[in-house]
N, C-alpha and C positions, 0 to 999 in steps of 0.2 A: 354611437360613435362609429365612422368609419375607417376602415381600417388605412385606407391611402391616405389618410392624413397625419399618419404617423410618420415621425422622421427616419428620413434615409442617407445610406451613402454613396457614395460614387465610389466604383472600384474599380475603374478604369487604369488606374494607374498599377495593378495588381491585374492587367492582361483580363479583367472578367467587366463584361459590356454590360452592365446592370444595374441598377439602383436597388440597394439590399436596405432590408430592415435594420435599424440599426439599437444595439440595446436597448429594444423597445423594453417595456415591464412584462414581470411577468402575468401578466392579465389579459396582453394582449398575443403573446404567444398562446398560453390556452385558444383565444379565439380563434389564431391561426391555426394553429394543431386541429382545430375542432373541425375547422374548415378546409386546410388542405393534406395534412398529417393521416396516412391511411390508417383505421382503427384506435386512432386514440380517443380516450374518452375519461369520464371524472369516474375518480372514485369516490366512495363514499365520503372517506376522509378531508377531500380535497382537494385528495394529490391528481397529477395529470397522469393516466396511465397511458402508454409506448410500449410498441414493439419493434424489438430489431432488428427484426426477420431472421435471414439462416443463419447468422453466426448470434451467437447468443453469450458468446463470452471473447478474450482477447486470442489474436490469431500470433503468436508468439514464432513460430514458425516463417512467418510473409514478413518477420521486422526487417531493414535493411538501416543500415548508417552509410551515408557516402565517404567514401573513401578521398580524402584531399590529403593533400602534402601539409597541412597547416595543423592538421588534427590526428592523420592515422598513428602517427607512434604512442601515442595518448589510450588509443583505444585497448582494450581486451575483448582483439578478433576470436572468433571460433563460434560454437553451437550459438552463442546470445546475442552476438554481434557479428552479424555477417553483410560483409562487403558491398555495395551498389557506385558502381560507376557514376560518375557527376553526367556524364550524356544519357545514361537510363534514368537519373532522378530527373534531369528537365524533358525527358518523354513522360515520367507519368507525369509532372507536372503538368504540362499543356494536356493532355487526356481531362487531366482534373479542371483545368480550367475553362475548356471547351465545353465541358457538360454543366460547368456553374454558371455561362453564360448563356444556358440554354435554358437554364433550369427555371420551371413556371415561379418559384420564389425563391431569394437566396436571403438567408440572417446573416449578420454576423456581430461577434461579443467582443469587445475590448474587454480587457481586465488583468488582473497584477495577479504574477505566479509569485506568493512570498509576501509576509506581511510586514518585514522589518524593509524599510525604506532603503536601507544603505546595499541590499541585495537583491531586492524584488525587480522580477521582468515584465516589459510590457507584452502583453500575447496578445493577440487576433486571431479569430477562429471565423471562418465562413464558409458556410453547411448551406443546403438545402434540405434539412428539417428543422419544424420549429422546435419538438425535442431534441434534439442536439445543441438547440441555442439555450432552449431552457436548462438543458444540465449543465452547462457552460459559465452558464447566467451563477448557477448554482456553486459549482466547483471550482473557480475563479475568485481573484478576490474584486469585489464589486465598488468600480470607482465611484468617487462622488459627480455630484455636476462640476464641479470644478475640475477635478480632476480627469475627468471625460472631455472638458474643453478643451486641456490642453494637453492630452494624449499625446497627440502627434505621431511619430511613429514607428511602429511596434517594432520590440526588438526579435520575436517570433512570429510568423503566419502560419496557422493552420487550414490545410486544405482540405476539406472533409466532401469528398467528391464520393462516397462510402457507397450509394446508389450505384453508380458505374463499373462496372467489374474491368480490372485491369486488364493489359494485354501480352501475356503470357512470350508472346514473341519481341518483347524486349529485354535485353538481356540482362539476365541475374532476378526475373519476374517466376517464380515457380508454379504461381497460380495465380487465381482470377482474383485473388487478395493483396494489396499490397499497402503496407504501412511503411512511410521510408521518410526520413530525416537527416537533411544536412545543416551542420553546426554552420558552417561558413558562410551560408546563404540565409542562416537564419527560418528555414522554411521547413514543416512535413509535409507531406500528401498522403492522403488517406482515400486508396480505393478498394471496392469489390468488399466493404465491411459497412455496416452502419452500427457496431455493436460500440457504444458511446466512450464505454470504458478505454477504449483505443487513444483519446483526446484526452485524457487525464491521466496514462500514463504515458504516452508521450511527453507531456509539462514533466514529467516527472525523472524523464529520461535528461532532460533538457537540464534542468539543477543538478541533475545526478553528473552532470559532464561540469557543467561549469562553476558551481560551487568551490569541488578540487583545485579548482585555479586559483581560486583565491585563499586555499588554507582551509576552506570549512568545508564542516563533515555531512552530506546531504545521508536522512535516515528512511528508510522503511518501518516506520513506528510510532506510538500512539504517545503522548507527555501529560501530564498534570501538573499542577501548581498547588500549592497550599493556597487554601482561601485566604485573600487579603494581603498575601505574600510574596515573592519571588522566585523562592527555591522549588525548582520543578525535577520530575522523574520521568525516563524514560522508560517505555515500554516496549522491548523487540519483542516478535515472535510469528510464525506462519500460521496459516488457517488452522481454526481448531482447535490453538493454544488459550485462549481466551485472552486476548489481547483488548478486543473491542470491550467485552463485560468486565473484566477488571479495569478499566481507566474508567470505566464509568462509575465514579466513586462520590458520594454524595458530600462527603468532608474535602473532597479537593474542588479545583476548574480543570474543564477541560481544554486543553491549549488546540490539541487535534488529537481524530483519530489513527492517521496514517502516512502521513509527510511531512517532514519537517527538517530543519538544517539547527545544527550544532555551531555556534560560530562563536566568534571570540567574547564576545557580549552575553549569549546566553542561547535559548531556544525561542526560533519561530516557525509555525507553521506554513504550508509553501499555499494551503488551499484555500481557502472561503466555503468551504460546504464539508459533507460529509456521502461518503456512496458505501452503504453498509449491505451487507446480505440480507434479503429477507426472509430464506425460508422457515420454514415452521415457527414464524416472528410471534410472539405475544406480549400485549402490555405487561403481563406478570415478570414474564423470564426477562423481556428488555423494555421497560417503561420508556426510560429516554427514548429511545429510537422509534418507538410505537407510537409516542406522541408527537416527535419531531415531523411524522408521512401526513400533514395538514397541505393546507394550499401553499402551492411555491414549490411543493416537493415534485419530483418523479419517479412515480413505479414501476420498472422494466419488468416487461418479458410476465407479469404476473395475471392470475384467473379471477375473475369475480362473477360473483351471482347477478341474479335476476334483479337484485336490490343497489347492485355495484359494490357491494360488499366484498374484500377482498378475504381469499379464501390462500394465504398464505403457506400451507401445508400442498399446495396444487403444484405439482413437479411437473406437469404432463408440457408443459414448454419446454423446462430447462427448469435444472438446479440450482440454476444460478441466476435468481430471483433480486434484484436487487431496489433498493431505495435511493436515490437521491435528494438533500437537502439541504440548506443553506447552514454552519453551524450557531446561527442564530435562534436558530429554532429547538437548543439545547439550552435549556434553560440554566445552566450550571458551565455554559464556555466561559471562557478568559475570552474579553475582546479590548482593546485589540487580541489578536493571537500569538502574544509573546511573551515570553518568562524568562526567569536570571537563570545561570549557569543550574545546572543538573546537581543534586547531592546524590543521587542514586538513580545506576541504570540497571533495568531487569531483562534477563534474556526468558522469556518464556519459552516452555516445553512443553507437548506432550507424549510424555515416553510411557506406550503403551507395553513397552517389556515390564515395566516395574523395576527398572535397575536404578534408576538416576533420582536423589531424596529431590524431597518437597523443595527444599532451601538451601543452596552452598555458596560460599564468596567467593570471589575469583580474584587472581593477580590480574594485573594487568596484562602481561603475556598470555597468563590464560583466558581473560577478555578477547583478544585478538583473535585466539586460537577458534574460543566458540564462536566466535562472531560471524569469521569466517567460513565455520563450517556449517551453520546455521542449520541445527537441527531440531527433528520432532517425528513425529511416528503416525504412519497410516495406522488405520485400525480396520481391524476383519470386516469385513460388511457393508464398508463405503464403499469401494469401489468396486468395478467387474474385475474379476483376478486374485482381488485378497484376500485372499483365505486365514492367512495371522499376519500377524503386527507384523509391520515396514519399514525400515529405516528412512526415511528422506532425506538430505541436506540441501538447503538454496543459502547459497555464498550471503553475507551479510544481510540476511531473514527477506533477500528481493533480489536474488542474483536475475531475471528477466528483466530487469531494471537497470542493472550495473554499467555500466560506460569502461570504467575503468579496472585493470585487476582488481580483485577482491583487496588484495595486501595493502594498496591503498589507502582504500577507506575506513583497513583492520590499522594501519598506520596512524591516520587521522584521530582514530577513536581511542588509540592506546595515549597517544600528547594529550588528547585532550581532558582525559584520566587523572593521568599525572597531574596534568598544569591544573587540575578545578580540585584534586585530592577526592574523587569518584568513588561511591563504594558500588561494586560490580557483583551484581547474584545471578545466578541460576534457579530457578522456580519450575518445578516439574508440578504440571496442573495433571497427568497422565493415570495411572495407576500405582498401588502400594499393595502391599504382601503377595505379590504373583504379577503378573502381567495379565494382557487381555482375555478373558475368560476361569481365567482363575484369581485372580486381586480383585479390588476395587476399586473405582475412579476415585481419585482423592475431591472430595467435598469441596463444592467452591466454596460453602462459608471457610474451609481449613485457607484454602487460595486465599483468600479473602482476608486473613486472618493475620496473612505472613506479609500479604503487601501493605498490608496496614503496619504491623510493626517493622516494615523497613522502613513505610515512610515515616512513622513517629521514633524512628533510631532507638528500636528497643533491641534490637538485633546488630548494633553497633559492638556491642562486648559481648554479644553472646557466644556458649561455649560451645567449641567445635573440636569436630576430629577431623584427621584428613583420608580421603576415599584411598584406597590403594592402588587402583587402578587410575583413577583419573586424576587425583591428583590436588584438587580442590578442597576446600575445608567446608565439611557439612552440616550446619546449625543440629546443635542435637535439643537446644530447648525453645522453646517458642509459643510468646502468650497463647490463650486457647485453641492450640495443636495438640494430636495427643501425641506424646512422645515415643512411643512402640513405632508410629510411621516415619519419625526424621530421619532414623538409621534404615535405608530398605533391607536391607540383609537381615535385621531384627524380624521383621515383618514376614517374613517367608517362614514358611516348615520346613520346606525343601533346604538346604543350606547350598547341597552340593551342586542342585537347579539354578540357584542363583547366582554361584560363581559360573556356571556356563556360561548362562543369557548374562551374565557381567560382561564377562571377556569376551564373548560375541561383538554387541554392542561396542567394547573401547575399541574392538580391531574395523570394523565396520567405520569409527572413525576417522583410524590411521588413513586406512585404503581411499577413502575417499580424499582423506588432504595429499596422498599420497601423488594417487590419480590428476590431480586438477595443479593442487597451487605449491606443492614443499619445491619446486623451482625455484620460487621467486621469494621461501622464505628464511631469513635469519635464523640463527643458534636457538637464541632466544624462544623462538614461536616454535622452534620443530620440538625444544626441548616439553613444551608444554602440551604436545600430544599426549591423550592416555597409553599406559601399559599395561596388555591382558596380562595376566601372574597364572 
C-alpha cells in the first residue's frame, strides 16, 4: 500500500499551505514514523518506540496564557500562569505556522477531550511528527467514522510546531521553548519542545479552565467503578503516592488513570489512552500496564537491545521514561469511560516522616483544606540535594495545571461532598514507626487493604480517634492491617521524636497555605489547618 493514497486535509483555512495526513490508523503512522520520524523504531512488544530529543519532559517554566479582557480575572496569575500578550501569541503563532507549512509532512488528530457528550471538546492537533499524531491518536478520545464526518470544527487547535525553536525576541518569550495558549481564540502553539506530554496537558489546561464555568470540578486523578455498577472512587495523589497501582484493582473498572471531571451526573474521564511511567516497569510489579505497551502504544525516550527488547531500568536518556496507550488495551477499563457519582474520594500520601497514619476521614472543610494543599514527601535519594525527607505541596494534587485559584476548585470539591454525601480519607502509602531510614514503608498489600475496605464500606463505622495536631479522625481498626501502625505515635520508640517531626510537619503546612492561598480563604478552611501542641 502506498502511502499517498491515504486520506488528507486541507489546512489552508488554518494559514498552513499543505495537505496533511489526516487520522490515518495507527498502522500507517508506524510506516510513516518508520520512514520519516528520526530514530523511531518497533519494539519488541509492538509498541512504536520515539524520541523527543532535548526536552524529555514538560517545560512548565515556557507555559504562557494570553492575557484577554474576557478571561484574565478568572485566571490565578503568578509562578503557574504567566501572562503573554494577544500580539506575541499571534507572533508565535505564524512562527508555528510558517514551519508547518514547510514542513516535509504535517499529521493531524481530530478527537474529543471528555467522554460524556454533554461536556466533551472537539481538539485538532497538527504536528509534523508522526509520533506526536500517534500519542494524540492515543490520548484523545478516538471518533467513530461518523463522527469524524461530521466533526466540523474544532473547538481547540493545537499547534505543535515543537521542531522549531521560538524567538526569544518576542516579547514575554524567555526561551527557545514556548508553550502558549489562548482561551478566546481557542488555539495553543507549541514551539522549541517536541516532548508529547506538552499536548496532553495542555487538553488538560483547557477543561481545567472551562469546566469551572459550568459548575464542574475538573480532577488530577485516577477513578474506579465497582464491577457491573455505578458507584465509583476517586483517587488524588502526586508521583510516588501509588495512585496509578492502587486503581489498578482487579475487583473494580478502571474509569481512568489521570483526568477526569466531577460533574453533576457523575464521573468521566477527559482522555482515551493512558501515558504511564515506565521506569523500572515489570509485568510482575505492574501487569496491566506491561501488557497494555503492545501495538498502538508509544514508548518515549526509552533503550533497547540488540533484540529490541526494552531494557526499562535504562535511565541513561531520562527518568522519565514513559508509555503511551489507548485505555482499551486495559483489559479491566469501564468503556465508555463514565461512572455515577463518587461514594468515596481518597487523597493519597506519601509521608516519608512517619507522622501521618495509614487511614483518617476527613470533613469536608478539612477535604478542601488537603486538597488544597496537596501533599506528600520527597524521599532521600531521589533526587540531587536530598539528603532526608521533603515536604512538597502542589495546590489540588496538579497545581501546574490549575487555571484557576486553588480555592475554587477546593470550593467545587467541598459542594460536591456535601450534595453526593462523600466519604473523604486520607491514606498515607509513606512510612510507619519512624520516618525514612528508620520506619518502614507501609506494605502495599496493608495500602491495598485499606482501599479495599473503603471501597467495600467496611471503614464506614469504623472506630477513630482524633489526631491532635491535625485534626482529623484516624481509623484505628482496619480489616488485615496490623493495628500497632494505625496510630503512628504507637509505632515509634521515640515518643518525644515523634511529637517533633509531628509539629514540624503540621507547621510546614500552615506556612505553606499561609504563604500562597489563606487570602482568598473562609473561617471555615483557615479553621481546619493543623496545630503543632
Amino acid at each position: 500500500m502506498e502511502v499517498h493514497a491515504i486520506k488528507t486535509l486541507d489546512l489552508s483555512n488554518h494559514g498552513i499551505f499543505v495537505d496533511a495526513y489526516h487520522n490515518v490508523t495507527p498502522a500507517v503512522l508506524y510506516q510513516l514514523a518508520f520512514r520519516n520520524d528520526r530514530q523511531a523504531c518497533l519494539a519488541h512488544s509492538g509498541a512504536l518506540i520515539a524520541f523527543s530529543g532535548e526536552k524529555t519532559g514538560r517545560s512548565p517554566a515556557d507555559k504562557r496564557l494570553v492575557e484577554n479582557a474576557e478571561s484574565k480575572d478568572n485566571i490565578w496569575w503568578g509562578d503557574i500562569n504567566i501572562a503573554l500578550s494577544e500580539d506575541s501569541f499571534a507572533k508565535n503563532r505564524e512562527i508555528a505556522k510558517n514551519f508547518l507549512s514547510d514542513a516535509p509532512n504535517v499529521y493531524v488528530v481530530d478527537g474529543f477531550a471528555g467522554w460524556d457528550t454533554r461536556y466533551r471538546k472537539k481538539i485538532r492537533v497538527i504536528t509534523s511528527r508522526p509520533y506526536h499524531a500517534l500519542f494524540m491518536h492515543n490520548m484523545l478520545i478516538r471518533p467513530t467514522a461518523e463522527e469524524l464526518a461530521a466533526f466540523g470544527e474544532p473547538d481547540y487547535v493545537i499547534y505543535n510546531a515543537g521542531e522549531q525553536a521560538a524567538d526569544t525576541s518576542v516579547e514575554g518569550v524567555s526561551s527557545e521553548t514556548s508553550v502558549a495558549l489562548s482561551f478566546e481564540l481557542g488555539e495553543m502553539v507549541i514551539l522549541g519542545t517536541e516532548y508529547a506530554g506538552e499536548m496532553k496537558k495542555g487538553v488538560f489546561t483547557i477543561m481545567n479552565y472551562l469546566m469551572p464555568l459550568q459548575g464542574e470540578l475538573p480532577m488530577h486523578c485516577s477513578a474506579t467503578v465497582e464491577k457491573g455498577g455505578e458507584t465509583s472512587t476517586i483517587l488524588f495523589g502526586l508521583s510516588g503516592t501509588g495512585k496509578t497501582t492502587l486503581s489498578a484493582d482487579p475487583a473494580r473498572e478502571l474509569v481512568g488513570d489521570d483526568e477526569h471531571v466531577w460533574t453533576k451526573q457523575g464521573v468521566f474521564n477527559i482522555e482515551g489512552g493512558c501515558y504511564a511511567k515506565a521506569i523500572d516497569l515489570t509485568e510482575e510489579k505492574e501487569p496491566d500496564i506491561y501488557r497494555a505497551i503492545r501495538f498502538g502504544s508509544v514508548l518515549e525516550n526509552v533503550v533497547i537491545n540488540n533484540e529490541h527488547i526494552v531494557d526499562f531500568s535504562d535511565v541513561s536518556i531520562t527518568e522519565n521514561t514513559r508509555a503511551c496507550y489507548p485505555i482499551e488495551h486495559i483489559d479491566n477499563a469501564r468503556l465508555p469511560c463514565v461512572a455515577g457519582q463518587p461514594k468515596n474520594v481518597i487523597f493519597l500520601t506519601c509521608d516519608a516522616f512517619g507522622v501521618l497514619p495509614p487511614v483518617a476521614k476527613l470533613t469536608p472543610a478539612q477535604a478542601m483544606y488537603h486538597f488544597i494543599s496537596g501533599y506528600t514527601a520527597k524521599v532521600a535519594g531521589t533526587e540531587v540535594g536530598v539528603t532526608e525527607p521533603e515536604a512538597t505541596f502542589s495546590a489540588c494534587f496538579g497545581a501546574p495545571f490549575m487555571v484557576w485559584h486553588p480555592t475554587k476548585y477546593a470550593e467545587l470539591l467541598a459542594e460536591k461532598i456535601r450534595e453526593n454525601n462523600v466519604n473523604v480519607w486520607l491514606v498515607n502509602t509513606g512510612w510507619a514507626g519512624g520516618g525514612y531510614g528508620v520506619g518502614d514503608r507501609i506494605k502495599l498489600k496493608y495500602s491495598r487493604a485499606i482501599v479495599d475496605a473503603i471501597n467495600n464500606e467496611q471503614l464506614a463505622d469504623a472506630p477513630t480517634q482524633t489526631d491532635p495536631r491535625f485534626g482529623f479522625e484516624v481509623v484505628t481498626a482496619c480489616p488485615d492491617v496490623p493495628a500497632e501502625i494505625l496510630l503512628p505515635e504507637n509505632s515509634w520508640k521515640d515518643k518525644e521524636a515523634f511529637a517533633k517531626v509531628a509539629n514540624k510537619l503540621a507547621q510546614s503546612y500552615v506556612e505553606n497555605f499561609d504563604a500562597h492561598y489563606a487570602d482568598q480563604a473562609d473561617d471555615e478552611l483557615l479553621a481546619s489547618a493543623p496545630k503543632p501542641i
